[in-house]
C-alpha positions in Angstrom: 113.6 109.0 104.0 115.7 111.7 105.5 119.3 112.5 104.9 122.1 115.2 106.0 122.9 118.0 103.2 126.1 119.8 104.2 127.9 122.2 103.0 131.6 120.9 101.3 134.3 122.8 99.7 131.4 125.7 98.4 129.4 122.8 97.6 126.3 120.8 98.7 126.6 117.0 98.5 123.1 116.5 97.8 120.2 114.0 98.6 120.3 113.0 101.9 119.2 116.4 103.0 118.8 117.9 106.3 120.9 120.5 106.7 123.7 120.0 110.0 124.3 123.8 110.0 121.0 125.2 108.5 119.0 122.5 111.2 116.3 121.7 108.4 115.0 118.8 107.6 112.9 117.6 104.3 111.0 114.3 103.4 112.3 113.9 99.4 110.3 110.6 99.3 110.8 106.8 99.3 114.2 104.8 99.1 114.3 103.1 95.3 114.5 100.0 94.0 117.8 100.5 92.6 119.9 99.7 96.0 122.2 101.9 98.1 123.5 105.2 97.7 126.5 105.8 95.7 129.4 107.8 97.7 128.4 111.1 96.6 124.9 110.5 97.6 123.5 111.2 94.4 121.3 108.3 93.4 119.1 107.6 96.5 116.2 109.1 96.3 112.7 109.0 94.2 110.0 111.0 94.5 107.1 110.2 96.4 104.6 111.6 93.7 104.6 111.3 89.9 104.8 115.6 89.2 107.9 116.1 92.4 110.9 116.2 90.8 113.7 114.5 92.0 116.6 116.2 92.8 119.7 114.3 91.9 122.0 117.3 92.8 122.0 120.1 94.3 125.4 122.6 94.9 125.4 125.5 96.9 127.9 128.4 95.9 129.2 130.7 98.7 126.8 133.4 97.0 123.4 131.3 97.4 120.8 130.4 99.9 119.2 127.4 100.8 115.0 127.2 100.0 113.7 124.5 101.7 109.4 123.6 100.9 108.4 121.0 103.8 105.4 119.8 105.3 103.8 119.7 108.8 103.0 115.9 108.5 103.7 113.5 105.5 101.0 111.8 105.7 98.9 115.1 105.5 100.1 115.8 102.1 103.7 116.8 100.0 105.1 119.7 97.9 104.3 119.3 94.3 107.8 121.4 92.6 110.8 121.4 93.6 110.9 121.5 97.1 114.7 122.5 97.8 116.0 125.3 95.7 119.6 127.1 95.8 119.0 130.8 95.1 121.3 133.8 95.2 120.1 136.7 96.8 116.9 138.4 95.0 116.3 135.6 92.5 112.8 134.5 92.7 112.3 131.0 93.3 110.5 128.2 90.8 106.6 127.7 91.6 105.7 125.0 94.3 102.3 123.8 95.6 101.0 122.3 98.8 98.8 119.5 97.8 96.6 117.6 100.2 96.1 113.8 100.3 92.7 112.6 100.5 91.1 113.0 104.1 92.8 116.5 104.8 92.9 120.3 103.4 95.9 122.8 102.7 95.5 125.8 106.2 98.5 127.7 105.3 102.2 127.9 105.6 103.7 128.5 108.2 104.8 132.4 107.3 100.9 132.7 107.5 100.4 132.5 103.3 96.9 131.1 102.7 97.3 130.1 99.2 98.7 127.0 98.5 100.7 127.9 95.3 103.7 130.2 95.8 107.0 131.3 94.8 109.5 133.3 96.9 112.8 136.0 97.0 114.9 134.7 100.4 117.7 136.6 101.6 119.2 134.0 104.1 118.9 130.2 103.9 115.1 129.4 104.7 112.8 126.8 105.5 108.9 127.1 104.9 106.4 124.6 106.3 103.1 123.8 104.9 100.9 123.0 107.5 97.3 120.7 106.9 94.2 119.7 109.2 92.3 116.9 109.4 88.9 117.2 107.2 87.3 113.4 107.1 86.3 111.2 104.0 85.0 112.3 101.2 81.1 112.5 101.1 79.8 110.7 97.8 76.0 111.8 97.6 73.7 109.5 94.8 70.4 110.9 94.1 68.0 108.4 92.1 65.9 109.8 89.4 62.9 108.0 90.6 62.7 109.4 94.0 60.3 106.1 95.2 62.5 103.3 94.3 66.3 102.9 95.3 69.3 101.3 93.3 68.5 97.8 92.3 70.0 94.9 90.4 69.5 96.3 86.7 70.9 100.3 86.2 68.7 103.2 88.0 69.3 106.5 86.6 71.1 108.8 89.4 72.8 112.2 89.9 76.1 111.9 91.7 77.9 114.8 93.6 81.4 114.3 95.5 82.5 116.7 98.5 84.7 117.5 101.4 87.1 116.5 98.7 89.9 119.8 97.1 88.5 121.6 94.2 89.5 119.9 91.5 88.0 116.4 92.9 84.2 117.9 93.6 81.4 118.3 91.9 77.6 118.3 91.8 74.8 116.4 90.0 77.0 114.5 87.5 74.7 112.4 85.4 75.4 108.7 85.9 73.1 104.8 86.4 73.6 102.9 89.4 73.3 99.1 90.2 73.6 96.6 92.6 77.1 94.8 92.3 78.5 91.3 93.8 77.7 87.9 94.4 76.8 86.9 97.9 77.3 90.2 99.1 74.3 91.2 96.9 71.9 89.5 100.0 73.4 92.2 102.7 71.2 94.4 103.6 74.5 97.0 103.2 74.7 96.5 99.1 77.8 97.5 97.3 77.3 99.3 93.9 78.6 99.8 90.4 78.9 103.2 88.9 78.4 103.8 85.4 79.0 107.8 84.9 77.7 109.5 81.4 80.5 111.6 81.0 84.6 110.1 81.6 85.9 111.2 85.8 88.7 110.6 87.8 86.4 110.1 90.9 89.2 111.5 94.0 91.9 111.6 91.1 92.5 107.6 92.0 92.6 106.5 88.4 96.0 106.7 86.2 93.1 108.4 83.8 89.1 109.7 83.7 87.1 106.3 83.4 83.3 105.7 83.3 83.1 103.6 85.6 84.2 102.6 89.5 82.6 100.5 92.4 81.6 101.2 95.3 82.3 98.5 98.0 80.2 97.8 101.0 82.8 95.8 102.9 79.6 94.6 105.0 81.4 91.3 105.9 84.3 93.1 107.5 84.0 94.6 110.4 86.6 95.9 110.2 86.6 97.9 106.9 89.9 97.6 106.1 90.3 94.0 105.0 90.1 94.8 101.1 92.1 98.3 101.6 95.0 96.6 103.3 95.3 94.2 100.4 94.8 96.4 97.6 97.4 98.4 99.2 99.9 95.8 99.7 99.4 94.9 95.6 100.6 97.9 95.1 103.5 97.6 97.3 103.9 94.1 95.6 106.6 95.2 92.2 105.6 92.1 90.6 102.5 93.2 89.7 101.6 95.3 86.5 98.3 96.4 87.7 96.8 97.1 91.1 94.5 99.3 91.8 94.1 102.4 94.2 91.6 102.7 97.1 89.6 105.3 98.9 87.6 104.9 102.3 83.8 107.4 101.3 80.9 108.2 103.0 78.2 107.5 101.1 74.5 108.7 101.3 72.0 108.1 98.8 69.0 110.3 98.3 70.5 112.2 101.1 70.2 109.4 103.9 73.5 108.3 105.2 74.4 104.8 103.9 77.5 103.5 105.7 81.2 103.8 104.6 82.2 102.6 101.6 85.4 101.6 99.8 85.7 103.1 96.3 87.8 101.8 93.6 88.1 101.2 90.1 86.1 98.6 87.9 88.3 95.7 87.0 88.2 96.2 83.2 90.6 96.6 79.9 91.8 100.4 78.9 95.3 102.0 78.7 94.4 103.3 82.5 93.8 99.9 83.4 94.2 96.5 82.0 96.4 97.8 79.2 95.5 95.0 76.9 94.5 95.7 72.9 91.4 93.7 72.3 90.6 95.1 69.4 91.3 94.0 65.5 90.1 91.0 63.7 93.2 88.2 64.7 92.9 85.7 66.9 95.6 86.8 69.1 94.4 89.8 70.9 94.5 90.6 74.2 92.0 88.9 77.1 91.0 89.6 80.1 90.2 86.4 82.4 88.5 85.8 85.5 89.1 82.7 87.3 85.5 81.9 88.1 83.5 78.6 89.2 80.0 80.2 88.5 80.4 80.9 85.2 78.1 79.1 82.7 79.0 77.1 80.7 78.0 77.0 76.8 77.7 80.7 77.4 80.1 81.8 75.2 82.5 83.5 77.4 83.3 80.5 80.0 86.3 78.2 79.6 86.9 75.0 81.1 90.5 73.6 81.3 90.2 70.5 83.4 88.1 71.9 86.8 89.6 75.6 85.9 86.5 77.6 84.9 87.4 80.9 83.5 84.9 84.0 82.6 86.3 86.0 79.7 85.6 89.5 80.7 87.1 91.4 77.8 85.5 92.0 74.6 86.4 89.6 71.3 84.4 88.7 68.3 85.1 85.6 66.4 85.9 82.1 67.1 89.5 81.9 66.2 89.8 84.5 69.0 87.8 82.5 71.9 89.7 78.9 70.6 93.0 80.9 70.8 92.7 81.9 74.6 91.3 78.5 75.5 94.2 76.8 73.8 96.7 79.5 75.9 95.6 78.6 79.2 95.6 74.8 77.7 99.0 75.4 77.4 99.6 76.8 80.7 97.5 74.1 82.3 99.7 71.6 80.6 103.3 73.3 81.4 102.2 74.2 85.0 101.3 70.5 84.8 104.5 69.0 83.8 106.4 71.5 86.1 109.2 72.7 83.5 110.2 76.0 84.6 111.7 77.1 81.3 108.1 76.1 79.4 106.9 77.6 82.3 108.3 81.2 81.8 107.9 81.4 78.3 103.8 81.1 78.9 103.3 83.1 82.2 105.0 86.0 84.2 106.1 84.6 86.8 106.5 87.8 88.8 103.2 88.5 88.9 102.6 84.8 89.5 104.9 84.7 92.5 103.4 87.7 94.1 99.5 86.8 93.4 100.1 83.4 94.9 101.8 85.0 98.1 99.6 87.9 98.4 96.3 85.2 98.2 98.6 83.2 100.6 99.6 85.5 103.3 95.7 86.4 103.3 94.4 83.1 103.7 92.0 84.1 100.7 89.3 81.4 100.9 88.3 82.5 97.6 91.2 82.3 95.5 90.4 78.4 93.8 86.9 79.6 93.1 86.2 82.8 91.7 87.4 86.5 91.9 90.8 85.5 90.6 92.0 88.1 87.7 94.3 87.4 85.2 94.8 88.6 81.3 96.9 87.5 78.3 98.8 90.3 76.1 98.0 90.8 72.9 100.4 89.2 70.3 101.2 86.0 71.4 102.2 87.9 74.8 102.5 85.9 78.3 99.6 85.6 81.0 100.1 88.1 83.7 98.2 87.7 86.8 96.8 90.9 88.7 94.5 93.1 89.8 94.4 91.7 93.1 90.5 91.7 93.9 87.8 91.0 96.4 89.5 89.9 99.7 86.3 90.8 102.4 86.5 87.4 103.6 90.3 87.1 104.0 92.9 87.7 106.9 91.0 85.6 109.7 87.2 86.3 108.6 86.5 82.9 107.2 85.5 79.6 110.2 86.3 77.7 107.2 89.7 78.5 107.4 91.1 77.2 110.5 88.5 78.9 112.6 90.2 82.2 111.1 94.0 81.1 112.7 97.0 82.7 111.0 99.0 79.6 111.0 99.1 76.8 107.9 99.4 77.1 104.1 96.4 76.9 102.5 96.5 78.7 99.0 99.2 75.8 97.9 98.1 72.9 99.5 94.8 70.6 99.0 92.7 72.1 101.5 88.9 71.0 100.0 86.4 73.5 98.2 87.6 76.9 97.1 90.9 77.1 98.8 93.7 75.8 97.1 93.7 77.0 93.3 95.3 74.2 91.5 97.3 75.8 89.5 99.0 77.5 92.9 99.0 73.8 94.6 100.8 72.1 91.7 103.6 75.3 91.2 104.2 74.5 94.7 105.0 70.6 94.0 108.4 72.5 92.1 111.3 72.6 94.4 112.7 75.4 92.2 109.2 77.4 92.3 109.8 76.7 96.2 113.2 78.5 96.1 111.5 81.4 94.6 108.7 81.5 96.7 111.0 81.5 100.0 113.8 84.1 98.5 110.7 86.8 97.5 108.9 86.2 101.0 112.3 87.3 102.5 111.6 90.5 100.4 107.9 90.6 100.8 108.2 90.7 104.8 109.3 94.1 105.7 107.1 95.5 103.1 104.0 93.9 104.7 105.6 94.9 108.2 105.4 98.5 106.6 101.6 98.3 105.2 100.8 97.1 108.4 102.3 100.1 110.4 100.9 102.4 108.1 97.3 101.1 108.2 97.4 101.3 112.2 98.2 105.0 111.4 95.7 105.4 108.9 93.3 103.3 111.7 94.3 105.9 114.4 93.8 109.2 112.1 90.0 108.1 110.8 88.9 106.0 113.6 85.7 108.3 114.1 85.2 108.4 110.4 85.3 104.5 110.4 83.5 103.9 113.5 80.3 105.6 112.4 79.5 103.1 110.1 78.2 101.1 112.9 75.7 103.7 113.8 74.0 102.7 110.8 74.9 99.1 110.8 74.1 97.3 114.0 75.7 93.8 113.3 78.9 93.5 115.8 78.3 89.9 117.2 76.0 89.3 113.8 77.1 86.2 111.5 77.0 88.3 108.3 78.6 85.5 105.9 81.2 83.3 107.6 82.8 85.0 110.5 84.4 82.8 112.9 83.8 83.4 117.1 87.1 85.0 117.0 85.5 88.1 115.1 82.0 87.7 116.1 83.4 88.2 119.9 84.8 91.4 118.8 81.9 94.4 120.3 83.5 97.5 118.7 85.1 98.6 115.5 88.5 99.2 117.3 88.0 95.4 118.9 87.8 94.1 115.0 90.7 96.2 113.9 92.8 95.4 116.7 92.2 91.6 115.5 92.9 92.3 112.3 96.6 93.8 113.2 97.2 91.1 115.4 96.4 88.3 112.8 98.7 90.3 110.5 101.4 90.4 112.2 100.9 87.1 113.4 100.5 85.6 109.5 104.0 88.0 108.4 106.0 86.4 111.5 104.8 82.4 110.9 105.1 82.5 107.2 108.4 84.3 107.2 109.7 81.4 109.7 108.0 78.7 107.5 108.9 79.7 104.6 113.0 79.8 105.6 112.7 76.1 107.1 115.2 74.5 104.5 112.6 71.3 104.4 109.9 73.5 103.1 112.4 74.0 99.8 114.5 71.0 99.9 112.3 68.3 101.1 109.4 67.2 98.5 108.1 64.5 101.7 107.8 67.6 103.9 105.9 69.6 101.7 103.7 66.2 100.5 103.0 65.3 104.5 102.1 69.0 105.2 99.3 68.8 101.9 98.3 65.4 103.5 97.7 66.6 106.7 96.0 69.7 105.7 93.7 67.5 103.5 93.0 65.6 106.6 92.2 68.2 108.9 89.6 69.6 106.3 87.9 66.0 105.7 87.7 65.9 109.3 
């Protein structure tokens, strides 16, 4: 977000800074939450990363100089410090860094300084650039112990080593065990992993936190590899959402052979970097971690059925009082949803992250979202159920036949669309006019966010094409049926044929749902909504 700083009265009315006289210009981050500017300009801003400060004024006396830290690109990287300083003439200036995002590397600034870490003396108003190439994904290299076998369903011991990445993200021969991860995906001949490191990492510094362990997904399905990055990103875009997690495109080899691209990410699982639940302690009303799940066994313990909800508890407990308590919570919420009270409603579930998990399974088309894959947890002492991380999307955004032949028209997530689509909990919430007037009003907020992911992922398609692409000289499959690709994606005969697809069934989803969502009969009239769940019932009977 860029803005004008100009000099007043000896002054600098600060935060929309580009400087009329001076000509500079400087990215201080994203626009906030918290609405418009005020008049003097002084609450617009927030930083763009957690350690850049935001600067909520800055005044220039007739005696000082203008500093300004910039950046060649922002999508290259940004300037960790204070990136515009006023100094008077000889005072050294406070410490700033140059700091790469993932997929490039600091060169220099552009004064010819190598080193990314600096501090300077100016004696006129000054801007300094730093500039950043292009370097490719990282390289995650897993060496198995036992040199004759590979990683398999049960743990292998293996050495990992991460490079192309800065400094402080590589290193070499960390011990860890390996497995094969996944459900149907575990068939593909591309296998997705779970790692289980000896020793606590922040593997590329995407964790709030060092954890043990992360996954490594195949995305075989998706030919276009960005199906499950687009959606974890848009979670995070999503505010109603406590938890969503961040997400790196890798290379991975393993025992030095080139194995495809992968995505990594972090293990759905409870700690204060994560699902920031307390499960520990002897009451019953601790905190649980919940996976909406039809595979689960039941009688095993950790399975509970409410009506033909079957949900895996994936969070540790240890006594009965504690399993009968979260079975009796989600009977609650069964029963509430059921009834369609708003206020008993709220009092049970956040309803933001509600909201947004229902739209953000909706404006995917997630085929998966009444079956399994569905994440939710309740807080600790007698807290709400809170929906979130979003999870597991490969066969989303127009990859599924079974979903209108993979078109990015209908509801599907909210209506009774047959096996594994609708959840029900989703389908009745949607029978509420006043969940309907929420659903509508958020949308209107969702869309230019989405519009936004959407523009940035093409950018991020155009800068790592190459990267991306030479997955497929490993994996042969364009034109394959890998799981349920429809002819609209198994026509596509390059990587940039599927991604194209993909951008063009985005924007087409955004644009229809936006329009269907603002019909007034899709709020106000219950008829309209009950001949659109009939219909769509029909159509999948048929």
């Amino acid at each position: 977000m860029f803005g004008i700083l100009k000099k007043i009265n000896g002054t600098i009315a600060a935060l929309l800074c580009a400087a009329i006289v001076l000509g500079f210009s400087v990215d201080f981050g994203k626009y906030t939450k918290k609405g418009p500017v005020d008049v003097d300009y002084s609450k617009f801003i927030e930083a763009s990363d957690d350690d850049t400060e935001v600067f909520n004024d800055i005044s220039l006396d007739e005696n000082e100089n203008l500093l300004l830290y910039t950046v060649c690109d922002k999508n290259m990287g940004y300037i960790q410090g204070k990136a515009a300083q006023a100094l008077e003439e000889g005072e050294k200036s406070s410490s700033v860094c140059a700091k790469p995002y993932l997929n490039y590397r600091f060169v220099k600034w552009s004064d010819g300084i190598e080193t990314p870490e600096r501090t300077d003396v100016i004696l006129e108003s000054t801007e300094i650039k730093a500039e950043f190439e292009y370097v490719g994904f990282p390289d995650i290299y897993i060496t198995v112990a036992d040199v004759k076998g590979g990683i398999d369903e049960e743990y292998s011991t293996v050495a990992i080593s991460v490079s192309n990445v800065e400094k402080e993200h590589s290193f070499e021969g960390a011990s860890a065990k390996a497995r094969i991860r996944g459900n149907s995906s575990a068939r593909f001949d591309k296998k997705s992993f779970k790692l289980k490191f000896s020793s606590k990492t922040n593997l590329l510094g995407l964790g709030k936190a060092e954890k043990k362990d992360w996954v490594l997904i195949a995305n075989h399905s998706d030919q276009s590899l960005m199906r499950n990055y687009v959606a974890y990103n848009l979670a995070k875009r999503f505010d109603g959402f406590e938890v969503a997690y961040s997400c790196a495109h890798v290379n991975v080899y393993i025992n030095g052979e080139y194995n495809g691209v992968y995505l990594l990410t972090e293990q759905v699982e409870t700690g204060k970097s994560r699902v920031n639940i307390d499960t520990d302690g002897l009451n019953d009303d601790i905190g649980f971690l919940l996976e909406l799940d039809s595979r689960e066994e039941l009688g095993s313990g950790e399975c509970i059925q409410i009506d033909k909800l079957r949900f895996a508890i994936k969070s540790d407990f240890v006594t009965n009082g504690q399993y009968n308590y979260a079975k009796n919570y989600l009977s609650q919420c069964n029963s509430a949803i059921k009834k369609g009270d708003k206020a008993e409603i709220e009092s049970l579930i956040d309803i933001d992250s509600f909201l947004d998990m229902y739209l953000l399974q909706e404006y995917a088309k997630n085929f998966d979202v009444g079956f399994a894959s569905l994440f939710m947890y309740i807080k600790e002492g007698g807290g709400k159920l809170y929906f979130g991380p979003a999870w597991d999307f490969d066969i989303s955004m127009g990859n599924d036949d079974r979903m209108d032949d993979g078109g990015f028209e209908e509801l599907f997530v909210g209506t009774r669309r047959g096996f594994g689509i609708g959840h029900e909990w989703f389908i009745l919430m949607s029978d509420q006019k006043w969940f309907r007037e929420l659903v509508a009003k958020r949308y209107d907020e969702l869309f230019p966010l989405i519009k936004d992911e959407i523009s940035d992922s093409v950018k991020y398609y155009l800068a790592n094409k190459k990267e991306l692409e030479k997955n497929f000289d490993k994996w042969k499959i364009f034109g394959d049926r890998i799981l349920f690709e429809p002819d609209s994606v198994r026509v596509n005969k390059t990587h940039e044929d599927h991604f194209n697809y993909l951008i063009m069934w985005l924007e087409g989803r955004n644009n229809w749902m936006l329009e269907y969502f603002s019909n007034e009969k899709y709020i106000g009239d219950d008829s309209f909504f009950d001949k659109l769940t009939d219909k769509n019932q029909k159509r999948t009977n048929n």
